[in-house]
C-alpha positions as CSV (number, residue, x, y, z in Angstrom):
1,X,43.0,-17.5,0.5
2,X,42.5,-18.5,-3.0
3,X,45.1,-18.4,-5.2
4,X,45.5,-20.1,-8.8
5,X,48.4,-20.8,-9.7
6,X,50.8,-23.0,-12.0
7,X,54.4,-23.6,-12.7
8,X,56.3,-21.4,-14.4
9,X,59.6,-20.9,-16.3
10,X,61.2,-17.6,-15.4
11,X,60.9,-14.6,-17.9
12,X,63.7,-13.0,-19.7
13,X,62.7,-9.7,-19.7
14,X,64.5,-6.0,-21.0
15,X,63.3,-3.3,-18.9
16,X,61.6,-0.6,-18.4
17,X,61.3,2.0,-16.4
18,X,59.3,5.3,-15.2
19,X,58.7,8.7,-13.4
20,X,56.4,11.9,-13.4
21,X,58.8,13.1,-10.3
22,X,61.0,12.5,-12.5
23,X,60.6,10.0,-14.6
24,X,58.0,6.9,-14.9
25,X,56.7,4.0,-16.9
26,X,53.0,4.7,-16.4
27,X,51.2,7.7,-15.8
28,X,47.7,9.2,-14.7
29,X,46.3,12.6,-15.7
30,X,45.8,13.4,-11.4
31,X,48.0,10.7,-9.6
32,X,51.8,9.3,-10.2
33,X,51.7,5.9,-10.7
34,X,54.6,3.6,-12.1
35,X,55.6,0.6,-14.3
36,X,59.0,-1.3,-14.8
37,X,61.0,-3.5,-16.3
38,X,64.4,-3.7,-16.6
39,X,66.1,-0.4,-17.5
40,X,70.0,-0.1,-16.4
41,X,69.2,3.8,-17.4
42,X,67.2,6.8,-15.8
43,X,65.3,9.4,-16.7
44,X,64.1,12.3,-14.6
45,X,62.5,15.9,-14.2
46,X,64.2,18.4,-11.9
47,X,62.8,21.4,-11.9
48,X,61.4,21.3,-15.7
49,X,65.1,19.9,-16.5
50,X,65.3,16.2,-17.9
51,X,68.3,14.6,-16.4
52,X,69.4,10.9,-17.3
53,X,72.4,8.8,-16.6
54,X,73.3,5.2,-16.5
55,X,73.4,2.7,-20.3
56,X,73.2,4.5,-23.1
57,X,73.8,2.1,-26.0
58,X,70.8,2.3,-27.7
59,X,71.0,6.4,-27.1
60,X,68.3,5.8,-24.4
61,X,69.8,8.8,-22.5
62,X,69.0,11.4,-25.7
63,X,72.4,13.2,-25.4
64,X,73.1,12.9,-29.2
65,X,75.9,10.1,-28.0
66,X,75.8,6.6,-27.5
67,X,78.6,6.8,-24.6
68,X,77.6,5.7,-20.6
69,X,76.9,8.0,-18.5
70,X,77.2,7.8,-14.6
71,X,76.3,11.2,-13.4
72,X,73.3,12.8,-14.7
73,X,73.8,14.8,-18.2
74,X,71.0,17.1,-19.8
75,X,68.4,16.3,-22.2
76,X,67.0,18.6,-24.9
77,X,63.1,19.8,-24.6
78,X,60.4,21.2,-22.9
79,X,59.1,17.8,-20.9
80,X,56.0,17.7,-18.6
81,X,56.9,13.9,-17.7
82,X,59.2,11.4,-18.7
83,X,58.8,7.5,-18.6
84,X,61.7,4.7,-19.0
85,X,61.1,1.9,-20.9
86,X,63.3,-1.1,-21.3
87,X,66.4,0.8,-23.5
88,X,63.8,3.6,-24.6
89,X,62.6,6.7,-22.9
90,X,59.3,8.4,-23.5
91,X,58.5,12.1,-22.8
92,X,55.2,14.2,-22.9
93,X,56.2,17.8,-23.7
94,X,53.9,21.1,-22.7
95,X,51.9,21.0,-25.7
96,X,50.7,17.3,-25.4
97,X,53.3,16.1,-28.1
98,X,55.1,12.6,-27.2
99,X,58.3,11.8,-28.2
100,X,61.2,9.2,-27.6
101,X,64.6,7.8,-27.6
102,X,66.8,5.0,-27.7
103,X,66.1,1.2,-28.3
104,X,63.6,1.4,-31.7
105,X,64.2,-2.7,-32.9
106,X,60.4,-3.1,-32.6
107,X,58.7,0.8,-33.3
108,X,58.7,1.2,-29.7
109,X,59.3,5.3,-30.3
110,X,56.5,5.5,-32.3
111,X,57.9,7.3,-35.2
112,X,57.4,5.3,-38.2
113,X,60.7,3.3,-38.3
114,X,62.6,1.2,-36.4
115,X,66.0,2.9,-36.1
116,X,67.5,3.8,-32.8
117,X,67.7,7.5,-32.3
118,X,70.0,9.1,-29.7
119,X,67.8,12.6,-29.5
120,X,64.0,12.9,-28.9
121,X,62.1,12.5,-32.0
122,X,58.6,12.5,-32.1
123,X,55.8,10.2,-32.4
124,X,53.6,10.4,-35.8
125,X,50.5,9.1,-36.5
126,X,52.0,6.9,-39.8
127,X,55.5,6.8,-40.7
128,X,56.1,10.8,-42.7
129,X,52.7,11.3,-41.2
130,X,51.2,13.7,-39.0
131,X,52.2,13.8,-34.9
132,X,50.3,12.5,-32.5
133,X,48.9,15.6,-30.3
134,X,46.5,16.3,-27.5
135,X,47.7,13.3,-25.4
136,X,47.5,13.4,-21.4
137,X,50.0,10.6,-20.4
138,X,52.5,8.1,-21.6
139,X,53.9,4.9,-20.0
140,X,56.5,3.0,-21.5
141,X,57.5,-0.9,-21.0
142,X,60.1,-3.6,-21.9
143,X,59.8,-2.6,-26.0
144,X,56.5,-1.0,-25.9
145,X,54.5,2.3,-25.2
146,X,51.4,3.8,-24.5
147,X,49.8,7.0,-24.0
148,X,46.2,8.6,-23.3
149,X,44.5,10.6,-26.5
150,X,42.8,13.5,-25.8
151,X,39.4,11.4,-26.1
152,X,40.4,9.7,-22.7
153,X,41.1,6.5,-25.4
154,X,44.9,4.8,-25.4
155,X,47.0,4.6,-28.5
156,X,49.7,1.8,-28.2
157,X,52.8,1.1,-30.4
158,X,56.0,-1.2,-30.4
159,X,56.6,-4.7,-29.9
160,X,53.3,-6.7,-30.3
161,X,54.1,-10.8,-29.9
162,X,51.9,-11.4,-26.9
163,X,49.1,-8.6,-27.4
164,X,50.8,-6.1,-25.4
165,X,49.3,-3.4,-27.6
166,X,45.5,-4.4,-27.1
167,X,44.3,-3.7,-30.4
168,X,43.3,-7.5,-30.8
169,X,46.4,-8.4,-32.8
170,X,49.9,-10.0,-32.3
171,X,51.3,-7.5,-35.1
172,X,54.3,-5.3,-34.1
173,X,54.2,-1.8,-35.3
174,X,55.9,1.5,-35.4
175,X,52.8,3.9,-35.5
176,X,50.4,4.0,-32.9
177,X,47.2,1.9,-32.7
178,X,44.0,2.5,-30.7
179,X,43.3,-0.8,-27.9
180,X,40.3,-2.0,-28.6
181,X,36.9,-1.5,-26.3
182,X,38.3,0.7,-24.2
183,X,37.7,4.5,-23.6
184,X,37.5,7.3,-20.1
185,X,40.7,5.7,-19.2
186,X,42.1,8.1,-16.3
187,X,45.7,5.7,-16.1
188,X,48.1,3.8,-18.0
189,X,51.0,1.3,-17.0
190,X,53.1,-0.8,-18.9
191,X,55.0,-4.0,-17.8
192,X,57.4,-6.4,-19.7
193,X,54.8,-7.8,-22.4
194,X,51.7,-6.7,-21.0
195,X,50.1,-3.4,-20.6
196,X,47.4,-2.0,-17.7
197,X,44.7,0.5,-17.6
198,X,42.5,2.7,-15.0
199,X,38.9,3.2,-15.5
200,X,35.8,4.0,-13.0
201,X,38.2,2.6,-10.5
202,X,38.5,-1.3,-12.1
203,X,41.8,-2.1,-13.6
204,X,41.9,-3.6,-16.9
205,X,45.0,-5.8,-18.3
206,X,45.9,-7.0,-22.1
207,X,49.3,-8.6,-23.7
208,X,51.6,-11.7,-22.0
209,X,50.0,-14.0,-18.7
210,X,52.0,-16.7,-18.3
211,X,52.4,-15.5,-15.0
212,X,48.7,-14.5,-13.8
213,X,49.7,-10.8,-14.7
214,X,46.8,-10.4,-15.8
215,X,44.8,-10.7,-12.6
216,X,41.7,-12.5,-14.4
217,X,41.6,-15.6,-13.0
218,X,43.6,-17.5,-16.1
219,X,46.9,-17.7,-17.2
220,X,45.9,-17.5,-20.9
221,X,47.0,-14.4,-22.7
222,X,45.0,-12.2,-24.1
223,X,45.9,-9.0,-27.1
224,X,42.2,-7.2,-26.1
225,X,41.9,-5.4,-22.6
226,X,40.4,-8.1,-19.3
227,X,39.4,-7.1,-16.1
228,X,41.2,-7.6,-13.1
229,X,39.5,-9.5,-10.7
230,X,39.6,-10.4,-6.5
231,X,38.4,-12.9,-4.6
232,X,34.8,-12.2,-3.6
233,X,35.6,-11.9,0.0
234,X,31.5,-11.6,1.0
235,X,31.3,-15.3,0.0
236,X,34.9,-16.9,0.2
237,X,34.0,-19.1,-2.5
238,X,37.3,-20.5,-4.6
239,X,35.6,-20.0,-7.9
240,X,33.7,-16.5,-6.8
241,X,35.8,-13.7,-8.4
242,X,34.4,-9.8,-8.8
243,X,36.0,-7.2,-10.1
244,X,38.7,-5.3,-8.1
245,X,37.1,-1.9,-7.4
246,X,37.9,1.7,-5.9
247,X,41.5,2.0,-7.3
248,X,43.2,5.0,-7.4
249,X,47.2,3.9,-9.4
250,X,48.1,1.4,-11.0
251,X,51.8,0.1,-11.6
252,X,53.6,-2.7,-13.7
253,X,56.3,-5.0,-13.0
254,X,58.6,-7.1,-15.2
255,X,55.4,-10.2,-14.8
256,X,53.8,-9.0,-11.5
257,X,51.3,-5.4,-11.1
258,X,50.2,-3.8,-7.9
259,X,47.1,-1.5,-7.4
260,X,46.6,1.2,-5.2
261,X,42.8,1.5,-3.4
262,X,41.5,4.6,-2.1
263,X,41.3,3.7,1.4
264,X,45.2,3.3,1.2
265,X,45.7,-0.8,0.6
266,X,48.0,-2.1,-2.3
267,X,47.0,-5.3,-4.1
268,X,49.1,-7.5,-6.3
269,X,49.0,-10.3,-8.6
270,X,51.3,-11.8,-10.9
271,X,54.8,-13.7,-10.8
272,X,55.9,-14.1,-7.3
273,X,58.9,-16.4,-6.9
274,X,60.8,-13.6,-5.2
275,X,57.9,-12.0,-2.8
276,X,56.8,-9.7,-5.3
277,X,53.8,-9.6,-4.4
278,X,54.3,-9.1,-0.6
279,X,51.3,-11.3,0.5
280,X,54.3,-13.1,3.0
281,X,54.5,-15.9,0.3
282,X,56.4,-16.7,-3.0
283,X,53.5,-18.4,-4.8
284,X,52.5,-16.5,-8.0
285,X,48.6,-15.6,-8.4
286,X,46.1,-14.9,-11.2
287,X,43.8,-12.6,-9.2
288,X,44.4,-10.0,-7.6
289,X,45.8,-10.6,-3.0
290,X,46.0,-8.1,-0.5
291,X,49.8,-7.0,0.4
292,X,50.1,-7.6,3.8
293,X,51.1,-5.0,6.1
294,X,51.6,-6.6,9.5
295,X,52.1,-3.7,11.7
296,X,52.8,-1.3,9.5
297,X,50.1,2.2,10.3
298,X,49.0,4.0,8.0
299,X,47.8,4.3,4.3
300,X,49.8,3.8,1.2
301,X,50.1,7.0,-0.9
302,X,52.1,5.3,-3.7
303,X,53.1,2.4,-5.0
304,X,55.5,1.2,-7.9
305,X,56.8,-2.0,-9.6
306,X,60.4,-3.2,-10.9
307,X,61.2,-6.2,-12.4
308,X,61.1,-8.4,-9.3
309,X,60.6,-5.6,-6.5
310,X,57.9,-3.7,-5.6
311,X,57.8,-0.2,-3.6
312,X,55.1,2.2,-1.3
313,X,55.0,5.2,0.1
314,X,53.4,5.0,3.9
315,X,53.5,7.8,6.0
316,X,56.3,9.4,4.2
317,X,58.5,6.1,4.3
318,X,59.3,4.0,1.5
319,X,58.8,0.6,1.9
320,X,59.8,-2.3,-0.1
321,X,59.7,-6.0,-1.1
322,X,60.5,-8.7,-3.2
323,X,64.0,-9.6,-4.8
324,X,66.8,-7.9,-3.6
325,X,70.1,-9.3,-4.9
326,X,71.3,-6.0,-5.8
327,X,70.3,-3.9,-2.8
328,X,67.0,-2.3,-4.5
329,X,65.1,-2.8,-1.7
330,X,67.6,-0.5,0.2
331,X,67.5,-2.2,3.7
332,X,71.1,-2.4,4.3
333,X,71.0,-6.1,3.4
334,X,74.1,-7.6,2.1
335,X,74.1,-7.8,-1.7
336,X,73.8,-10.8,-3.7
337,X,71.4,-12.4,-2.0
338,X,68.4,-14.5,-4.2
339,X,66.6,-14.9,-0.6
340,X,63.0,-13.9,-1.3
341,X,61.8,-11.2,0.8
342,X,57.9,-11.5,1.4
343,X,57.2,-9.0,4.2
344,X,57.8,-5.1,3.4
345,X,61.5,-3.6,4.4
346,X,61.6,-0.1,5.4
347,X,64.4,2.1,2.7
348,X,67.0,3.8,4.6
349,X,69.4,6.2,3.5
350,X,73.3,6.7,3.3
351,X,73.1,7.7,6.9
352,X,71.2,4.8,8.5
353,X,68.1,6.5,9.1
354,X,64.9,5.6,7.6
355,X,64.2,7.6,4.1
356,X,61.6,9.9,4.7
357,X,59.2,12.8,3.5
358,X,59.0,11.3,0.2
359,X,56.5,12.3,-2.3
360,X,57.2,10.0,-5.6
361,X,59.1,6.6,-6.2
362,X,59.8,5.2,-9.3
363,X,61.0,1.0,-9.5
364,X,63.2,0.0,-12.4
365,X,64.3,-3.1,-13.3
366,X,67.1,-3.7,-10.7
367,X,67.3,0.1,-9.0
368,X,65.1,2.8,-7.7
369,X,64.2,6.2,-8.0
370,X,63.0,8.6,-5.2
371,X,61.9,12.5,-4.8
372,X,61.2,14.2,-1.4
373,X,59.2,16.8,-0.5
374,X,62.6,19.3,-1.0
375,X,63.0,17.9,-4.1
376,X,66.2,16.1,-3.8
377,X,66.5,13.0,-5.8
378,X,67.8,9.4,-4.1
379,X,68.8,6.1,-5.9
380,X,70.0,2.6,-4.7
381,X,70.0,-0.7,-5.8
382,X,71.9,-2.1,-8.8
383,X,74.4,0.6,-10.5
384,X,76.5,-1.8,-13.1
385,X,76.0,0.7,-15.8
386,X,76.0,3.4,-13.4
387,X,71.5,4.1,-13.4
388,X,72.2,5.2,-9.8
389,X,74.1,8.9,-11.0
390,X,76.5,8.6,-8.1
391,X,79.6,8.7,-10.5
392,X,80.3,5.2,-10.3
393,X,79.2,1.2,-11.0
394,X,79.1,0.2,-7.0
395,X,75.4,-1.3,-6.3
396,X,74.1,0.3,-3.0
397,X,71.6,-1.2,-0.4
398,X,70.9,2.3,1.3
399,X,69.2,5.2,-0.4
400,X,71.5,8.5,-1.8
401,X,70.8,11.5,-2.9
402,X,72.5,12.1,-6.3
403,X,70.4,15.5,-7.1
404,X,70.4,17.8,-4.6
405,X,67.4,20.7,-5.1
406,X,69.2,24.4,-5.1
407,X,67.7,26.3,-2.4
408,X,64.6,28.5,-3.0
């Protein structure tokens, strides 16, 4: 197959995380979907409860403190979903308000300044202004956020240097803006510096493509929304692209993105120097590649991205790929490890057995986030800062549950 590709010079990325399960970096008004970068924090929902633990430096948790936490501690407000950005958290509340906390350096909360806050505050319009209401859903990447306006149109704000905003600019801000040219969008994901979008079932990309993550055929970045693009397999021509079509999620990675088609195959594109984009090679690509699945049954159900790692839900099982030094692809492999892994690993849990009956997944930068279908909450990969909620900093390469649902 195709593939255009160059070398590169590996990002330096903060991170990002997300969850609707809990909590998520991009978001769809009828499907989870996820983004990443890297966030040594988490965020989630249990049971209309928003739980975080892990860094909290920047006040990213929203406890009022700036102290670590590595079991899960309470945040105030009446959340509908929760995203985790690099050392910011997002949340959508009942009544279509956003707010945020934590890292604020570059306006990523969206409320007018660009001071850290360590409790929820909510996004306005223009600094003293008036909030911004009616939205659907938020994402939220390395330093930047988005959400979807009530006119099915997405507002942007935060850290702006490679267009990662989309309104046609490179200008930073701490109000949101409107991306240009682009309206019935049904999802949303944001990455390290660039940002992705759902309509009519193409996938459209804006902000940093150094690495191809922009999936149109060019490595040239870009601050106004470009479609992502395959290789026209009716012809197999190396300069006959069309439009990838039929997608159903979207997710972001710290410089890689995966899509989700709705007869169950995952497509990537993107950085790749760690199997990232599990098409069994570690060559980075500027349209969009089938993930391979080599006998693996079944269709994927959902997919998410972390800095260097990707995740799926087949069948119930979560299955994983890409860089795995700290155990986040949670195959019992020894830690440490910078081996690339280009062919999908099956998560197991703390007892050896394959995780199963999961419903949501959730990639951060180096750890993951997982909800099955009792409700119970699993984590593994890297816990320095304790992100995992186990009540330690031990990195795990098998799945735990660190939330277990009370009975019904």
């Amino acid at each position: 197959m195709h593939r255009i590709t160059r070398q590169i010079l590996r990002p330096f990325l903060f991170g990002l995380i997300p969850l609707v399960l809990v909590a998520c970096g991009s978001d769809d008004t009828s499907t989870t979907n996820s983004s990443a970068v890297y966030a040594s924090h988490s965020v989630v929902l249990v049971q209309s409860t928003t739980k975080s633990w892990g860094a909290n430096g920047y006040g990213q948790l929203g406890i009022g403190t700036t102290t670590d936490s590595p079991n899960p501690v309470s945040v105030t407000g009446n959340f509908s979903a929760v995203r985790i950005g690099g050392a910011h958290s997002i949340a959508l509340d009942t009544a279509g308000n956003v707010w945020g906390w934590g890292r604020n350096a570059s306006g990523q909360l969206g409320d007018g300044t660009v001071a850290s806050k360590t409790s929820p505050a909510q996004v306005l319009l223009s600094a003293g202004g008036s909030a911004l209401t009616g939205v659907k859903a938020i994402t939220a990447g390395g330093n930047h956020s988005l959400a979807i306006a009530a006119d099915d149109t997405v507002r942007a704000w935060g850290l702006n240097s490679s267009g990662q905003l989309g309104d046609g600019s490179v200008v930073t801000t701490s109000s949101p803006v409107q991306v240009s040219a682009l309206s019935g969008v049904t999802a949303i994901a944001a990455g390290g510096a660039f940002s992705l979008a759902l309509k009519d079932g193409n996938v459209w990309a804006w902000g940093s493509n150094t690495n191809g993550q922009l999936g149109n055929n060019s490595f040239v970045t870009s601050p106004l929304p470009v479609q992502v693009v395959m290789l026209n397999e009716s012809t197999l021509e190396l300069d006959d692209t069309i439009a990838i079509s039929g997608i159903t999620a979207i997710a972001a990675g710290g410089s890689h993105a995966l899509a989700l088609k709705d007869d169950g195959t995952i497509y990537a594109w993107g950085y790749n120097e760690f199997g990232q984009l599990g098409d069994g090679t570690t060559t980075s690509s500027s349209i969009a590649v089938p993930v391979v699945r080599t006998g693996i049954l079944g269709d994927a159900t959902a997919i998410a991205a972390g800095l260097d790692h990707s995740l799926a839900i087949i069948g119930g099982s979560v299955y994983a790929w890409g860089y795995n030094y700290y155990g986040q692809l949670g195959n019992d492999a020894a830690l440490q490890s910078n081996t690339p892994v280009t062919s999908l690993q099956i998560v197991q849990n703390q007892d050896g057995h394959f995780l199963s009956s999961v419903d949501d997944i959730i990639a951060t930068g180096h750890h993951c986030i997982a909800r099955d279908s009792s409700n119970n909450i699993w984590t593994w990969g890297n816990n320095t800062y304790g992100q995992l909620g186990d009540g330690t900093s031990v990195s795990r390469s098998k799945a735990q549950i660190v939330i277990t649902a009370p009975p019904p």
